[in-house]
N, C-alpha and C positions, 0 to 999 in steps of 0.2 A: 247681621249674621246671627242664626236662630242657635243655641244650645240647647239639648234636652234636659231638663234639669235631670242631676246625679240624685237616685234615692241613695238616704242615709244607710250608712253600713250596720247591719242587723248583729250584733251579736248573737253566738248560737245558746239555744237554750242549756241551763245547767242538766250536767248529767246526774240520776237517779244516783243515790248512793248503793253501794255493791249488797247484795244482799247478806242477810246475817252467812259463815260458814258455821253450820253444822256441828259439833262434834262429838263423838262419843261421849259419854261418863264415865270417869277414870274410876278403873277395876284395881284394887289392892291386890296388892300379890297373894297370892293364896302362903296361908302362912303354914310351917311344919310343926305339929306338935313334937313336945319333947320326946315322946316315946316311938314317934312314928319313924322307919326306916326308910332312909331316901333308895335305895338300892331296889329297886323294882326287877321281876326276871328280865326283862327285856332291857333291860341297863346291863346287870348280870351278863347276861349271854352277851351283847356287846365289848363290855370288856373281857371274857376269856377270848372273844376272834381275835380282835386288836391282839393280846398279849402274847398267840401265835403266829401270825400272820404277819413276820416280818419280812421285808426282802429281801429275796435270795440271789436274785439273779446277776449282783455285781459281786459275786465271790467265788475267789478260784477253788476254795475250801471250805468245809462247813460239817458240823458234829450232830447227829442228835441221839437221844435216848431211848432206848427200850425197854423193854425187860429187864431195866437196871445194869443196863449195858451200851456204853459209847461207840455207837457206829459214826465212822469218818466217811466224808464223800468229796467226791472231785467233781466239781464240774467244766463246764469251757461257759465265756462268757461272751453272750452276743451272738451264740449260735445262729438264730435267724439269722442276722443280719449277713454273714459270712453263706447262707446258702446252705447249713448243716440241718435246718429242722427245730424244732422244739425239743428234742429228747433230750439234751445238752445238761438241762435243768431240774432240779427238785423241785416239785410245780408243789398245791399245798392239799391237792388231792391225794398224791403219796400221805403225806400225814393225817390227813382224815381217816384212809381206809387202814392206814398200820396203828392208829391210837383204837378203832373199832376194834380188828382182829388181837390187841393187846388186853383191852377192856372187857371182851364178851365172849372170848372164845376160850377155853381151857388148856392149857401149855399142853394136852395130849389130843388135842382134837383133831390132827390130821396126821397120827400116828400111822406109819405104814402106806398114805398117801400119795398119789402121782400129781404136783402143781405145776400148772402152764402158767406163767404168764406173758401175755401177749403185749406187748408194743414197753416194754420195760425200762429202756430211757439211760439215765445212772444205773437201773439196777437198784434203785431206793428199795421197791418194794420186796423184791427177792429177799434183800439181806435181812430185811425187817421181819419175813416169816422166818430166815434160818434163823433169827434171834429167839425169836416165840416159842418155835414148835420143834418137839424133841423127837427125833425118828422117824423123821419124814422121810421118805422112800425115794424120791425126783424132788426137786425144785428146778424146775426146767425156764432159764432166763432166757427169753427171746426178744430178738427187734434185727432193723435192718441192718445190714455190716457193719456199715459206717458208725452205727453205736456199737459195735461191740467190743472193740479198744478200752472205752470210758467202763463199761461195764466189769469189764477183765480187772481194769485195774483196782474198783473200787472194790469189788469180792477180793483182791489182793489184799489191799491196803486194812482187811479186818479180819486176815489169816490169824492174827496171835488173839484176838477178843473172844475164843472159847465159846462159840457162837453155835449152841447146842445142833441145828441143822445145816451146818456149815459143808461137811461132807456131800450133804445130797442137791448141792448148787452147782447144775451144767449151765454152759453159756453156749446158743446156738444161733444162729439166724431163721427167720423165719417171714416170709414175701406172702402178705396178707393176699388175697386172690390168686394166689396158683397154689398147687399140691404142696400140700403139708410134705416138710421133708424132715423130722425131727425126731430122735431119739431117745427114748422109745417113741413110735409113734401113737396116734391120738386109739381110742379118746382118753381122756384125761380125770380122773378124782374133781380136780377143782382145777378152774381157770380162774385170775385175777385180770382184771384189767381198770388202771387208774388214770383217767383224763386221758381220754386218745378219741373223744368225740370232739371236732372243730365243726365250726363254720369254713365253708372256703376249700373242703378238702371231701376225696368220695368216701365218707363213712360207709359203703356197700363191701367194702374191702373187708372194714371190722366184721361185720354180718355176715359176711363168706369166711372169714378164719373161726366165728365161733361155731359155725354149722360144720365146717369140718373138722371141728376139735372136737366136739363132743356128744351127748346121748343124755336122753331123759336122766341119766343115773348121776350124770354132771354136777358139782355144786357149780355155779359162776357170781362171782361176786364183782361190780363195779363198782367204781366211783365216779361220777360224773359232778362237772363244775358247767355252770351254766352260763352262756353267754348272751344265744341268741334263743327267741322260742320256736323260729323257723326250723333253726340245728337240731333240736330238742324232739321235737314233734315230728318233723321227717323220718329222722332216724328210731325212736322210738314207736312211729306206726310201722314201718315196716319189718320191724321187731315183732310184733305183737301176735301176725299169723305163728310163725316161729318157736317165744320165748312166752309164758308166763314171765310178768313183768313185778315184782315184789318190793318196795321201797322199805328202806330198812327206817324203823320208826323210833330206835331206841337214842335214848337222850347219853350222849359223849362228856366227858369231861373239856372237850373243847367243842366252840360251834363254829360254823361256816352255813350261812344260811343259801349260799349260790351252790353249795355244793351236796350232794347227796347219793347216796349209797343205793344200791340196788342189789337184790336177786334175780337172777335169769333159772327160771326153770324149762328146761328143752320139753315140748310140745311132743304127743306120739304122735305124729302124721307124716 
């Protein structure tokens, strides 16, 4: 009986060794001269948002200051979640556009004045111009029913703080896309409107309350906080036939880079 002879078992060849890895050349920290200030604007601006921009939204109560004046406010918390809305809350667009109208605008500037504000929430911003401005003729608070409880109360709750325009704050309703029903009716001196453009919601409603509020003679002032650029640019073209569109460019003692102020000037056509 024949076997085939067994060839000898081959070891496998050694493997190459790994090639070198690569590495950079270690870069020293860039070092600071003594004299040199670590605080750059853009740090700067950083820390004054941080140092406003805290949150609000787990608090049944909350204070802030004007005109060297302590305005109180109530809010509800969890609104959304309950089915009531965003208006429930002090968003941080109220306090951009009230430290603006604080900072730039002259305690007589809307002396004798008729102000609408549309979609007004707490009411933040109404109280914030009765704080500011002296002699104002209407501060006319509007939003839908179901805020005007919250709103009521907080205009209450700062009945004794001497709140030079405190007298000319009505509290009304007003249904964005049907006939203005508001006293006095439109148009209006100035309209305010602070964060009431969303994603997810028909912003055509806002665009129909500001056409029938007011006339080339109109001041309007917004605030807008930015979320999406779809939101942004939709609403803002179809603005545009309409509304000279003005971005307010002046530097605040606080920053919020998502959020930004506007002029609306009403178009003669």
């Amino acid at each position: 009986f024949n076997c085939p002879l067994l060839a000898p078992k081959m070891s496998s060849p050694p493997k190459p060794p790994p090639p070198p890895v690569k590495t950079s050349p270690t870069v020293p920290p860039k070092q600071l001269k003594l004299n040199q200030t670590i605080s750059s604007s853009t740090v700067q601006k950083a820390q004054s948002s941080l140092a406003w921009r805290k949150g609000r939204g787990d608090r049944t109560e909350l204070s802030l200051e004007f005109n060297g004046i302590k305005i109180d406010l109530l809010q509800k918390t969890q609104g959304e979640l309950q089915g009531l809305g965003t208006g429930f809350n002090v968003w941080d667009c109220a306090i951009v556009i009230g430290r603006y109208l604080e900072q730039k605008l002259s305690r007589d500037a809307l002396v004798g004045k008729t102000i609408l504000e549309l979609g007004s929430g707490t009411g933040v911003v109404s109280i914030i111009l009765s704080a500011l401005f002296h002699d104002t003729k209407h501060i006319i608070v509007t939003d839908q029913a179901v805020c005007l409880p919250l709103i009521k109360s907080n205009i209450e709750l700062n009945a004794s703080k001497k709140l030079p325009g405190y007298s000319s704050l009505t509290v009304q309703e007003c249904l964005w896309g049907a006939p203005i029903q508001i006293n006095p009716p439109p148009p209006y001196d100035w309209i305010v409107v602070s964060d009431c453009i969303y994603p997810n919601v028909n912003n055509d409603l806002l665009l129909d309350a500001l056409l029938r509020t007011s006339t080339p003679s109109t001041t309007i002032l917004i605030a807008y906080e930015h979320r999406l650029d779809s939101c942004r640019n939709k609403f803002f073209t179809k603005l545009e036939p309409h509304f000279e569109v003005i971005p307010v460019t002046d530097e605040l003692r606080i920053t919020a880079d998502d959020i930004t102020i506007f002029y609306l000037k009403r178009r003669n056509n």
